[in-house]
PATOR-447492 format. One record per atom (N, C-alpha, C): residue number from 1; chain; atom name; y, x, z. Coordinates in pm, whole numbers, always signed. Atoms other than C-alpha are relative to their C-alpha. Layout:
<mitis>
MITI    n  chain  atom   north    east      up
MITI  NUM      A    CA       Y       X       Z
...
</mitis>
This chain:
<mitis>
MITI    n  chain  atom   north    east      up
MITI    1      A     N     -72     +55    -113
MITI    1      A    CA    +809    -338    -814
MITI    1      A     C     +47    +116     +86
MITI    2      A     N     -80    -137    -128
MITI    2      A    CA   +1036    -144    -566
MITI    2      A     C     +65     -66     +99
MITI    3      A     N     -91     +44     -72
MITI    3      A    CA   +1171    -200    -251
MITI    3      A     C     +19    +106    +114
MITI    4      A     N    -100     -68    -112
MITI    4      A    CA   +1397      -1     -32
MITI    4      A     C      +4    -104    +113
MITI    5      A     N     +22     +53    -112
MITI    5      A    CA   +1392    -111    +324
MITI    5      A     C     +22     +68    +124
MITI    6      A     N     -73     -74    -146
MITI    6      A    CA   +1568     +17    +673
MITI    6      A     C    -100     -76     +94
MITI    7      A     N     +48    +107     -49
MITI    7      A    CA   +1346    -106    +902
MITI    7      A     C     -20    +101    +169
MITI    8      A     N     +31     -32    -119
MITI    8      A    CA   +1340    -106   +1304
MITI    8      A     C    -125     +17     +56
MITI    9      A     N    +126     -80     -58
MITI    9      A    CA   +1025     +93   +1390
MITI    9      A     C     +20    +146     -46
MITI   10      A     N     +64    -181     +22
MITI   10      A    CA    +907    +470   +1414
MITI   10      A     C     -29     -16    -111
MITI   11      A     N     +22     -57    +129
MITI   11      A    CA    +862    +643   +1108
MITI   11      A     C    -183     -23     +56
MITI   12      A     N    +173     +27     -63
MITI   12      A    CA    +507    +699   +1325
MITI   12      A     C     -87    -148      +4
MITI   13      A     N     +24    +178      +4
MITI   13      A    CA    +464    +292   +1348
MITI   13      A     C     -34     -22     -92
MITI   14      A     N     +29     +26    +120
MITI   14      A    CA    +492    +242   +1022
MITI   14      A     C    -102     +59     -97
MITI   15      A     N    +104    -120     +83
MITI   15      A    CA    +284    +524    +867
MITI   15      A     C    -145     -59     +88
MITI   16      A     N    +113     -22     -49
MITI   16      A    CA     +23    +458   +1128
MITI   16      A     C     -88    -151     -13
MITI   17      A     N     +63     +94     +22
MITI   17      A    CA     -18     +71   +1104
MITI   17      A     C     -42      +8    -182
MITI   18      A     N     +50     +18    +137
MITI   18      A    CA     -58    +136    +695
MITI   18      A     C    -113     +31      -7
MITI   19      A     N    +131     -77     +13
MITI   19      A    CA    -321    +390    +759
MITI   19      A     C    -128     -31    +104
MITI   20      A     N    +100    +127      -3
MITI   20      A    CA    -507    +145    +999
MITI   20      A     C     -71     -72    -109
MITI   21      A     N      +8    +117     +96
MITI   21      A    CA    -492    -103    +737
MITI   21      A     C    -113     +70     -90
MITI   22      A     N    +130     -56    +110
MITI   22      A    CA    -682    +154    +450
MITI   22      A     C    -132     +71     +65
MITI   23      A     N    +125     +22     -25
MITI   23      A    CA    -901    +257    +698
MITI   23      A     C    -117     -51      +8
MITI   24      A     N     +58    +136     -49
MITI   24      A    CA   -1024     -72    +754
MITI   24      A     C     -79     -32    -119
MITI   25      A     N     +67     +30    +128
MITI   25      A    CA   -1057     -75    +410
MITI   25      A     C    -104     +29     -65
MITI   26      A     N    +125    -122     +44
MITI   26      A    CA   -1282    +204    +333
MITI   26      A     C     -94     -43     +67
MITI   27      A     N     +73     +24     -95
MITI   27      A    CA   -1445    +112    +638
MITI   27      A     C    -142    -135     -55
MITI   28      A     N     +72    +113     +35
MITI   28      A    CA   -1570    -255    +503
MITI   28      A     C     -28     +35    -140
MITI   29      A     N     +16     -11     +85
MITI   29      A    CA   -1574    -123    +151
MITI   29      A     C    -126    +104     -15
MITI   30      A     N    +100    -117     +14
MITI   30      A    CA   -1789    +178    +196
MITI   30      A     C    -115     +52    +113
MITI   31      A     N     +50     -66     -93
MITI   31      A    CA   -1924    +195    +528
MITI   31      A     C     -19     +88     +89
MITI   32      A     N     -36    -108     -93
MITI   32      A    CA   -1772    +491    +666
MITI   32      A     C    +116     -18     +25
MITI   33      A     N    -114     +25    -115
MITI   33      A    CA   -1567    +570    +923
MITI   33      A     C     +66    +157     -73
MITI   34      A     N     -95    -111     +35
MITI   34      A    CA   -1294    +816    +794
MITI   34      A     C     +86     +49    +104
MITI   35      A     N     -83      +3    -102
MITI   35      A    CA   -1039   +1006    +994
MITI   35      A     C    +154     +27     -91
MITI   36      A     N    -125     -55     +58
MITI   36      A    CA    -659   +1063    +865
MITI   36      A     C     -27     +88    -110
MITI   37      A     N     +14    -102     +48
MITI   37      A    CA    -732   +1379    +756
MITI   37      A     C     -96     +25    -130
MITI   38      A     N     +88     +12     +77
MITI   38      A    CA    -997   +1295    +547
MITI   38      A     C     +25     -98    -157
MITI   39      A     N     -55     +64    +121
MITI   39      A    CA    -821   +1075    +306
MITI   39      A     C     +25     +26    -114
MITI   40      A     N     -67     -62     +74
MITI   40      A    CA    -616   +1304     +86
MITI   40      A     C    -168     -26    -102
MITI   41      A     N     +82     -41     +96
MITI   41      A    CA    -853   +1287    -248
MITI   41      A     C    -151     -68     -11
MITI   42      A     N    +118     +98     -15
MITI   42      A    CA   -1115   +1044    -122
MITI   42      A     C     +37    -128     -94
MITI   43      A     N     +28     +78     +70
MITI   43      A    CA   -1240    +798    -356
MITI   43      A     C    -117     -98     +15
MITI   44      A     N     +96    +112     -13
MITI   44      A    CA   -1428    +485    -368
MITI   44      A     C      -2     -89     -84
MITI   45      A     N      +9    +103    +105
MITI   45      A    CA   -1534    +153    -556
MITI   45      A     C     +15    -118    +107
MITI   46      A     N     +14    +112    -111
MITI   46      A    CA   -1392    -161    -372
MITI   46      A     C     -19    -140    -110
MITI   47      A     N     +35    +124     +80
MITI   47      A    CA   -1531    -497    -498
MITI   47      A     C     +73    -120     +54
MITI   48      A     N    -107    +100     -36
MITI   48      A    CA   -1274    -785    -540
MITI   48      A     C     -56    -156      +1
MITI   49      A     N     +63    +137     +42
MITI   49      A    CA   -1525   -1095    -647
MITI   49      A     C    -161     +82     -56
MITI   50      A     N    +125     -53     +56
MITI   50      A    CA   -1886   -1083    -806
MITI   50      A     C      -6     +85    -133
MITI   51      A     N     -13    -114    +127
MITI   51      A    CA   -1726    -964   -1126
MITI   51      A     C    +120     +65     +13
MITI   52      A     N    -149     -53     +36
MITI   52      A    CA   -1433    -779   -1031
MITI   52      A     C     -21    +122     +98
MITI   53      A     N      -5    -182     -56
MITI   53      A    CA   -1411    -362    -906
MITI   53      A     C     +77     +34     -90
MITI   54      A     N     -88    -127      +9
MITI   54      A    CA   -1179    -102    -889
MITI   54      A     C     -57    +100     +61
MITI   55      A     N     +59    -128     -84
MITI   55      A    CA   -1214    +264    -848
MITI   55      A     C    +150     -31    +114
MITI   56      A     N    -119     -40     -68
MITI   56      A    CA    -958    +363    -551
MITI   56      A     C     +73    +133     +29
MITI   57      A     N     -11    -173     -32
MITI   57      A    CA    -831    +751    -501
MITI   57      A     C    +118     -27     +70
MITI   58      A     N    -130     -45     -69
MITI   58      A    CA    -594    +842    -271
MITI   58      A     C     +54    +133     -25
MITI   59      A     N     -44    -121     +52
MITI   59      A    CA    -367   +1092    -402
MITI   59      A     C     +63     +98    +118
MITI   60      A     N     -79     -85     -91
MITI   60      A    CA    -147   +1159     -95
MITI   60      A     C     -15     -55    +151
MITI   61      A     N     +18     +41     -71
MITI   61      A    CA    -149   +1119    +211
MITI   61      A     C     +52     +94    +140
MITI   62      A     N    -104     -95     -69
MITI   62      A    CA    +145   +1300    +426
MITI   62      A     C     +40     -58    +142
MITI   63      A     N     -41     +68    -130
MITI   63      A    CA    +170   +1213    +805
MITI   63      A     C    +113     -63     +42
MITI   64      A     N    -118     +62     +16
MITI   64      A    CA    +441    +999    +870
MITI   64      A     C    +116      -7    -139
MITI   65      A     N     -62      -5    +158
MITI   65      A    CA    +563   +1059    +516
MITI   65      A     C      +5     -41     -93
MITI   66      A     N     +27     +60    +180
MITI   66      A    CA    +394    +911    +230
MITI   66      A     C    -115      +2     +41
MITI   67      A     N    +130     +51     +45
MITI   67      A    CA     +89    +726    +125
MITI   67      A     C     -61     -40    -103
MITI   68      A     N      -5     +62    +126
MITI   68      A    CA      -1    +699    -226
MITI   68      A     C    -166     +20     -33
MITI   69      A     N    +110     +35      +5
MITI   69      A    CA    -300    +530    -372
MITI   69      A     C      -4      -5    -190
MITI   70      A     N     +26     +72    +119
MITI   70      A    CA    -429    +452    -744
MITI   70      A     C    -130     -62      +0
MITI   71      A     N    +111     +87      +6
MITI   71      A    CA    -629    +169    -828
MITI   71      A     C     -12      +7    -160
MITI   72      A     N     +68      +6    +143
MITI   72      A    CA    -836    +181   -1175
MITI   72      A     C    -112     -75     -22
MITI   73      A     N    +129     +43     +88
MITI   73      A    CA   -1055     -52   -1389
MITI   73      A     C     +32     -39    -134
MITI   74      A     N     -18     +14    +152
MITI   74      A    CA   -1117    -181   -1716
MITI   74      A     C    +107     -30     -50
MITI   75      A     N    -143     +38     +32
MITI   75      A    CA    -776    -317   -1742
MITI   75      A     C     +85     +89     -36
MITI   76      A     N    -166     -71     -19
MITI   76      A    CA    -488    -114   -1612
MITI   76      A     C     -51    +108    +122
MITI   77      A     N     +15    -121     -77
MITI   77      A    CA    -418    +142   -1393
MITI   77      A     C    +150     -21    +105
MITI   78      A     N    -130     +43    -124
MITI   78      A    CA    -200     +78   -1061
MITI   78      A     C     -11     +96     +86
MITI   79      A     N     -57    -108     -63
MITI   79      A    CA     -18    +320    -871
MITI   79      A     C     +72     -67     +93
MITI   80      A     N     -89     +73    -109
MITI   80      A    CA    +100    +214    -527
MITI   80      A     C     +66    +149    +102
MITI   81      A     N     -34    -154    -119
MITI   81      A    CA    +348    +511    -293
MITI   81      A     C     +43     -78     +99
MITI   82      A     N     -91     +94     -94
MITI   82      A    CA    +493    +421     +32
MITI   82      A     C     +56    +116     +55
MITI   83      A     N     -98     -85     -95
MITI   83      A    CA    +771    +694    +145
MITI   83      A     C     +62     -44     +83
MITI   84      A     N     -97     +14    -159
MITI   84      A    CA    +904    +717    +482
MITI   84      A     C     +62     +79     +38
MITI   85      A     N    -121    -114     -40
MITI   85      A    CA   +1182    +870    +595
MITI   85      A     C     +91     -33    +123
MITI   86      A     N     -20     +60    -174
MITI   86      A    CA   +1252    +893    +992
MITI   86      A     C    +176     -23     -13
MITI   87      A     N    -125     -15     -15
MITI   87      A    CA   +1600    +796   +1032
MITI   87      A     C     +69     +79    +173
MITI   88      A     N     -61     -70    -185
MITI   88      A    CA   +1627    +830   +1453
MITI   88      A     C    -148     -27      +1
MITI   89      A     N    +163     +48     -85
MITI   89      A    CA   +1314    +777   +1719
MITI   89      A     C      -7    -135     -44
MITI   90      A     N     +49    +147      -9
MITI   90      A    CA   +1334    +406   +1636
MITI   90      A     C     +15     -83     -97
MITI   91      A     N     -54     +84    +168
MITI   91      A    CA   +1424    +331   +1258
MITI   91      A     C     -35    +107     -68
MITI   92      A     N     +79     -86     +98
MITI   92      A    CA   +1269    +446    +950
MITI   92      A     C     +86     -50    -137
MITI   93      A     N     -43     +94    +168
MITI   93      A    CA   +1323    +382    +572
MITI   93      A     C    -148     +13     -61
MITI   94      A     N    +109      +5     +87
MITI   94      A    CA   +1078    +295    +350
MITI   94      A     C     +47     -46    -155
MITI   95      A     N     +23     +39    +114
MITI   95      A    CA   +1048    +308      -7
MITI   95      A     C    -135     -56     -76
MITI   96      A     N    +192     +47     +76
MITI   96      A    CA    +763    +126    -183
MITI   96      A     C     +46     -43    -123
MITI   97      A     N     -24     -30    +184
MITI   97      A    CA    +724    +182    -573
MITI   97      A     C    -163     -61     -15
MITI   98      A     N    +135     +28     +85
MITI   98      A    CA    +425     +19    -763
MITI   98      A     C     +49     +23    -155
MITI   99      A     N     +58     +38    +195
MITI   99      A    CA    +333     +50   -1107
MITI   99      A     C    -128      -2     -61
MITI  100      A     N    +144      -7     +74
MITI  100      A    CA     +79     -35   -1366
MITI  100      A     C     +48     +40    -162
MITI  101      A     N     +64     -14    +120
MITI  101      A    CA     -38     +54   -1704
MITI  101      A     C    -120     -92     -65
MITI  102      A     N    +147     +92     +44
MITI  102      A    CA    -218    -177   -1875
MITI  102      A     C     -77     +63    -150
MITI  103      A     N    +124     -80    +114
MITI  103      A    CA    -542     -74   -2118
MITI  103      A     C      +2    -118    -106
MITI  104      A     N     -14    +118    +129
MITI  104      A    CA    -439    -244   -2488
MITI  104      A     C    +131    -101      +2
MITI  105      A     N    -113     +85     +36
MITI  105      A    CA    -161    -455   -2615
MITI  105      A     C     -40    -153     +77
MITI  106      A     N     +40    +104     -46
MITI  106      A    CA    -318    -764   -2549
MITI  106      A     C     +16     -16    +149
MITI  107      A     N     -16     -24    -159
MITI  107      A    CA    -360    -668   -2142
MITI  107      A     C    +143     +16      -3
MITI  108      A     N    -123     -32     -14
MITI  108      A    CA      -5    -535   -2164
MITI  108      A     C     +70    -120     +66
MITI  109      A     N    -130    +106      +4
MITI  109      A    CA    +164    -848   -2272
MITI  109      A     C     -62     -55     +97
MITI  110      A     N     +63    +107     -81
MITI  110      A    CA     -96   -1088   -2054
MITI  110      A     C     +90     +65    +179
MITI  111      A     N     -14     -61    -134
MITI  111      A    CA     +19    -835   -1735
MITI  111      A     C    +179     +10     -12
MITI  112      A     N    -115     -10      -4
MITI  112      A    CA    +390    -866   -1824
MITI  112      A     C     +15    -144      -2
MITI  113      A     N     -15    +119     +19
MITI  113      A    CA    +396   -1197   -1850
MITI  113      A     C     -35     -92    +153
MITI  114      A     N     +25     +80    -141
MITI  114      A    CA    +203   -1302   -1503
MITI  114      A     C    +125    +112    +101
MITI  115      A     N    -118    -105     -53
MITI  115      A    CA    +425   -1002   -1382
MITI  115      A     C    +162     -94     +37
MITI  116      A     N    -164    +121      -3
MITI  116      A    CA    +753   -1213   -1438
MITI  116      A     C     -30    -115     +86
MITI  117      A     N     +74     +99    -126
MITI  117      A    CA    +544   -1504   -1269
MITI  117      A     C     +38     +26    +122
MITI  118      A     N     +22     +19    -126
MITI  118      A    CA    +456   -1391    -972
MITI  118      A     C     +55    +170     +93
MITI  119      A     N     -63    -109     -87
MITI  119      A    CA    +646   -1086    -900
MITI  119      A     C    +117     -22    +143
MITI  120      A     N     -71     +86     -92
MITI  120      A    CA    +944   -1283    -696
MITI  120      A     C     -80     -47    +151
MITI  121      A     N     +92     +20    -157
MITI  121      A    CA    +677   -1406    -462
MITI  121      A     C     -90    +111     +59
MITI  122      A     N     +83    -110     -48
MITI  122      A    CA    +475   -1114    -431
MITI  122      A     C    +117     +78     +68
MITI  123      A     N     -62     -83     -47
MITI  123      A    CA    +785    -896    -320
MITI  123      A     C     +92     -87    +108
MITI  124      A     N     -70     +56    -137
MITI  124      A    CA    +882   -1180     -55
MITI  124      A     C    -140     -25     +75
MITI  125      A     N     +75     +37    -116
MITI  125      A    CA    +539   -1216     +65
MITI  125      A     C     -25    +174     +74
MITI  126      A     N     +31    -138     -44
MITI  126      A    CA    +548    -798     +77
MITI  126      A     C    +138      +5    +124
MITI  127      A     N     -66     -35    -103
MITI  127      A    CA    +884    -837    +302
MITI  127      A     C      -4     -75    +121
MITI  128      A     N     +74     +20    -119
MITI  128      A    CA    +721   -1051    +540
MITI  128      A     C     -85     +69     +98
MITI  129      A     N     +89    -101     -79
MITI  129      A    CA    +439    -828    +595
MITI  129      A     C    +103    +119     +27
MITI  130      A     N     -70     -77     -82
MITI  130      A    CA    +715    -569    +693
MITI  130      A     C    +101     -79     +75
MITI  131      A     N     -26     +53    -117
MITI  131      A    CA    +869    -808    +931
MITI  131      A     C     -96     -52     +72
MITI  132      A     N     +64      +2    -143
MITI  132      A    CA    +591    -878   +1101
MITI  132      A     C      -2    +111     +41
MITI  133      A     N     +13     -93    -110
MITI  133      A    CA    +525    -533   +1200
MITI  133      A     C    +110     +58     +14
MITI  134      A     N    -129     -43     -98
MITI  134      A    CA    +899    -493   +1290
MITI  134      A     C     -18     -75    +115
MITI  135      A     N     +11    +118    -140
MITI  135      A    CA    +787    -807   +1525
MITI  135      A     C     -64     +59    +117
MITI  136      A     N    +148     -84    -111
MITI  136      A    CA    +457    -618   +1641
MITI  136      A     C     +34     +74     +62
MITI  137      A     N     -21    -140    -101
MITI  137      A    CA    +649    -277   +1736
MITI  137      A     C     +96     -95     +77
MITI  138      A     N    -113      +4    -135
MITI  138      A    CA    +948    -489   +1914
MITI  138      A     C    -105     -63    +156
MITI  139      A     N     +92     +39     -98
MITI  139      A    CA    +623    -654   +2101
MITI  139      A     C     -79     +83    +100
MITI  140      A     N     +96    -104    -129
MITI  140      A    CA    +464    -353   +2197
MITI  140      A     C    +103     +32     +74
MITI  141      A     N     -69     -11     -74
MITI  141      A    CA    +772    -228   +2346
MITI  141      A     C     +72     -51     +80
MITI  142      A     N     -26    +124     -90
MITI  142      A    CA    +865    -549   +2512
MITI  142      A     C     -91     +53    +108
MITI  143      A     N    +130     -57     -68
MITI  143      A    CA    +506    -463   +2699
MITI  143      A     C     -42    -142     -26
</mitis>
């Protein structure tokens, strides 16, 4: 999945509510409190159900720039980036690229197949979540 996206907020807005978000993550996943800086190359095991884990690594992790993650388990192997690129003080762009690899023919086809499914809705429920937080920054600056 890919989506290009102009969107009215700071390059800073955007970068900073993502890296909330995986804090939060680590945070309930692992128990520690991380700072920015500490990300780049940090790894963890987040549990999705009683039988379901992924490892997580963060590969990048460029201040207002980019955020890229891979998720791995027995399956496949998913690669999520999110580039930002300041346009002025108050508009950004964003690119967001996923991909997977799936482990065996069998996984392949099964993951190309729900892929076609539910990709359509997954990449309109992903441009919601970037209109709300175009909503959130026009809110904070409302006051």
């Amino acid at each position: 999945m890919e989506i290009v996206k102009q969107m009215k907020v700071p390059a800073e807005f955007l970068y900073e509510t993502i890296i909330k978000s995986v804090l939060a993550d680590i945070e309930a996943q692992t128990d520690k409190k991380l700072t920015i800086k500490q990300l780049k190359g940090f790894e963890y095991t987040k549990t999705f159900s009683k039988h379901s884990h992924a490892t997580i690594k963060i590969e990048e992790a460029m201040e207002n720039e980019s955020y890229q993650y891979r998720t791995t388990n027995n399956k496949n192997d998913f690669l999520v980036s999110y580039q930002i690129r300041s346009i002025d003080s108050e508009n950004c762009e964003l690119h967001y690229h996923e991909k997977m690899e799936s482990f065996g023919f069998m996984q392949s086809m099964n993951d190309t197949l729900i892929g076609i499914v539910w990709s359509p809705m997954k990449k309109k429920r992903f441009k919601q979540m970037l209109q709300l937080i175009e909503e959130d920054y026009a809110k904070k600056i409302a006051g």
